[in-house]
N, C-alpha and C positions, 0 to 999 in steps of 0.2 A: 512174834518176837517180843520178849521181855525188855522192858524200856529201861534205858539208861539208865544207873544210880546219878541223882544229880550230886552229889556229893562228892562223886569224881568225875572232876572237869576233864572236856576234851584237853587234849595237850600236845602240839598246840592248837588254841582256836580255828576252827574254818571259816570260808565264806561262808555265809547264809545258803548260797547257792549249794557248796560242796556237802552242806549238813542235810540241806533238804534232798539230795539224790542219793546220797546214804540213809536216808530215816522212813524209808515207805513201806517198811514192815514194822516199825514202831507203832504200836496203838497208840500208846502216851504223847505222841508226836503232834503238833499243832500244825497239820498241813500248810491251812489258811495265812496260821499268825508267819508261818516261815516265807513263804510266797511273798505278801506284803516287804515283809523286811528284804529281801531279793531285790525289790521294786527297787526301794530305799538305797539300796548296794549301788543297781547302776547310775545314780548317779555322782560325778565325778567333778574333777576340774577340768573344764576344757569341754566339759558333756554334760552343763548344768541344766538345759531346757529338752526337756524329755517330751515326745507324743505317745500317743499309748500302741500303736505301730512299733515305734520305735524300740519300746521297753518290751515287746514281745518276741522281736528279733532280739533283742541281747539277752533275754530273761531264757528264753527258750520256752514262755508261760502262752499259751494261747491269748489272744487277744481279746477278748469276753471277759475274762477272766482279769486280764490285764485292767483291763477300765471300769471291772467292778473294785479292784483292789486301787487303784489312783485318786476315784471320788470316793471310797471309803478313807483314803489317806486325806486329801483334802478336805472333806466335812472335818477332821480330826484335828485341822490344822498343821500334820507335815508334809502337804505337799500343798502350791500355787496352783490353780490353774489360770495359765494367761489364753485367755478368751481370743486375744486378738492371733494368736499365733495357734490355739487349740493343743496348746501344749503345757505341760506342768513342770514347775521348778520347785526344790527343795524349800520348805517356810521358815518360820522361825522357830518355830517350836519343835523343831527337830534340837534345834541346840540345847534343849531343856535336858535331853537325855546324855549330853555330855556334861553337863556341869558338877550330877553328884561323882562323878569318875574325877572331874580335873580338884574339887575340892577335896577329896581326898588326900591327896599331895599336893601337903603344906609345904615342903620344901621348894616348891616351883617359888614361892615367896622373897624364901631367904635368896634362893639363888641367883633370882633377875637381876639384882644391882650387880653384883660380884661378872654377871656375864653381859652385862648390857659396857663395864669398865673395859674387861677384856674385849669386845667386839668391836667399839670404838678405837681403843690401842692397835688393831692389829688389822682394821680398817675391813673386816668381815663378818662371817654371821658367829654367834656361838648360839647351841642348842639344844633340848635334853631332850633323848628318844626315848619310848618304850616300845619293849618287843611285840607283839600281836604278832603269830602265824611265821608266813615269811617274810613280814616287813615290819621296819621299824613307823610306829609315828608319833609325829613331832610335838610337845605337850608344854614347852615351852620356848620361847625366840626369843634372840635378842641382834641388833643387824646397828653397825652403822652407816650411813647415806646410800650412796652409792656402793651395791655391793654385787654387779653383776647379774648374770639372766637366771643365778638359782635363787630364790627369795624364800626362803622356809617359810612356812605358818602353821600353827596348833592345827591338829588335824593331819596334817599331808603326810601319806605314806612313802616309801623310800624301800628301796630291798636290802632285805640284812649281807646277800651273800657279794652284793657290789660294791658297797660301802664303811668307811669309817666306824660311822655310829651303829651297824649292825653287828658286825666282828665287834666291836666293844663292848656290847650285851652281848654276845653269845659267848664271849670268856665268862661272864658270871656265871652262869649255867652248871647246875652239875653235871657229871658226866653223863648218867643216863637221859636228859632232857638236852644234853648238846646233842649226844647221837642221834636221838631223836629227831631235831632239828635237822641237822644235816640231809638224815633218810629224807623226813619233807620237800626241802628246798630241791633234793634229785628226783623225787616224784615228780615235783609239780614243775619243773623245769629243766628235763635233763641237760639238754645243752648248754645252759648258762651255767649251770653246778659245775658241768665240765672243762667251762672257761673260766668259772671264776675260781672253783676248787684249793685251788693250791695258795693261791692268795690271802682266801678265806682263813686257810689254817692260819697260815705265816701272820695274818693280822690278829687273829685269837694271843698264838705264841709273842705275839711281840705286846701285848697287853698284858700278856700275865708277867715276862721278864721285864719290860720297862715301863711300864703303868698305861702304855698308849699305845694307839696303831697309825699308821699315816695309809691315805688313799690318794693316789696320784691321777686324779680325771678319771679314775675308773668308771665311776657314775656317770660324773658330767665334766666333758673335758676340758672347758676354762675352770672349774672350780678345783682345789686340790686340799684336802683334808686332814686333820687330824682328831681321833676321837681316844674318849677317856671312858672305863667301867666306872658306873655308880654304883648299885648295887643293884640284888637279887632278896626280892621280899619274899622268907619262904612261906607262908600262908598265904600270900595273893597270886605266889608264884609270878609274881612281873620282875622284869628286869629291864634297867634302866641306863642308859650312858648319856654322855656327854660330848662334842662334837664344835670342831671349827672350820669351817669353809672361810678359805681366802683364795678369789682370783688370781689365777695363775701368775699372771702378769706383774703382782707387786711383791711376788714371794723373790727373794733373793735365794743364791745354789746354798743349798743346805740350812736355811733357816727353816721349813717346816719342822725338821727332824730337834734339829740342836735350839730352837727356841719357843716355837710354837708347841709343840710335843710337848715338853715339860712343862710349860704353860695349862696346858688344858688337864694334865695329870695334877698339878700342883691344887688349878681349882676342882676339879671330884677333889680332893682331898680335902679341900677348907669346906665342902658343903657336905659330906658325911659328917666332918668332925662337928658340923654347928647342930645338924639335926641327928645327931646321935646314933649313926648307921655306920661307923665306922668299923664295929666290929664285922660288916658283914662283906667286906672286901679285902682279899692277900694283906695282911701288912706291908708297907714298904718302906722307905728311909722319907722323913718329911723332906718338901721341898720350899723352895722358895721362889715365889712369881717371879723373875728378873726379866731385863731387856724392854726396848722403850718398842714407837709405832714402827710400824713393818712397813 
């Protein structure tokens, strides 16, 4: 089998997992290096202290294999191993490999004050997604105090086709990379495609006619959402939006739609327009932030 052009990127990205069960006729293909990064995959939040047992049961990797690829990770510095439990946790230098991605978007800069004003106003999180595959994750947070059992952080995945901030990048999308998207999410899930489906559209549609979508606990049912398109970078092909969660309980009837919503469209608009990305979203009529804390 003739090996990938890397010049054309998969689209969208896979697991590490799903690239390595597709790739065992590639010669070009790094078995070993994709195994490793598998390892790396399972772990999670909620799933942070891994044994090498453990990672061979999720990995589906033989276990020899598994704990020559764990103390190669560890000698390396990205993975722990705690001695007392015989089990390995993610290290710090795993985070080395996210930092040249997150410095690349300087806007995350400009953005934080303008969302960290609005989070506190509105007594919830606001946060800027990128797409990866079929979920968004989270590349920037901003939360004030008390903000309920969903707590974003840089890093944490989310699905595009249950949520606010997914439908709000997947309006940027051209059409051949929406469709595409969509086939995805019904591969890889057809039941949930099938539940969320219609939804998914209607919050596409309601982004592109009103700059925003709302999510009503879809994801997570104290939480209730509104999210805003940033933009679609066409060379890096990422796409990015913007998103507010407020606990249900302080949202008043019909203030997600008529205050929050044009809220969170309002700011995507003041952060394309400071970092010079404006031309790459619908034009729309400018707005103006109004309305005090929620």
């Amino acid at each position: 089998m003739a090996p990938r052009d890397p010049s054309r990127p998969r689209h969208p990205p896979a697991s590490a997992a799903a690239v390595l069960a597709e790739s065992v006729d590639d010669a070009a293909f790094a078995t070993t290096l994709a195994k490793g990064l598998v390892v790396l995959e399972a772990f999670k939040a909620g799933r942070t202290l891994l044994g090498n047992m453990e990672l061979s049961t999720l990995t589906g990797i033989p276990r020899p294999t598994v704990a020559r690829l764990t103390h190669t990770l560890a000698e390396l510095g990205y993975l722990r191993y705690d001695a007392e439990r015989a089990k390995y946790r993610v290290a710090a230098r795993a985070l080395r490999i996210a930092h040249p991605l997150l410095a690349g978007m300087q806007f995350r800069q400009v953005a934080r004050p303008m969302m960290q004003e609005l989070a506190l106003s509105v007594r919830g999180t606001v946060s800027i997604g990128l797409l990866d595959a079929t979920s968004m994750i989270y590349v920037e947070t901003a939360r004030s105090g008390d903000v309920g059992p969903h707590a974003p952080d840089i890093g944490m995945p989310i699905p595009v086709v249950m949520t606010a901030m997914g439908r709000a990048a997947a309006s940027t999308l051209p059409p051949a990379d929406a469709d595409r998207l969509e086939r995805n999410i019904a591969a890889e899930d057809s039941e949930l495609w099938s539940a969320f489906r219609d939804k998914y559209r209607a919050g596409i549609a309601q982004c592109k006619s009103r700059g925003f979508c709302t999510c009503w606990g879809e994801y997570m049912a104290s939480i209730h959402a509104v999210a805003a398109p940033l933009f679609h970078a066409g060379e890096s092909r990422q796409s990015f939006s913007i998103n507010c969660g407020i606990p249900a309980f302080r949202l008043q009837p019909g203030q997600l739609e008529s205050e929050i919503g044009p809220r969170i469209a309002a700011l995507a608009d003041s952060i394309r327009a400071i970092v010079g990305q404006a031309e790459l979203a619908p034009p729309r009529k400018a707005r103006k932030i109004t309305g005090g804390r929620a």
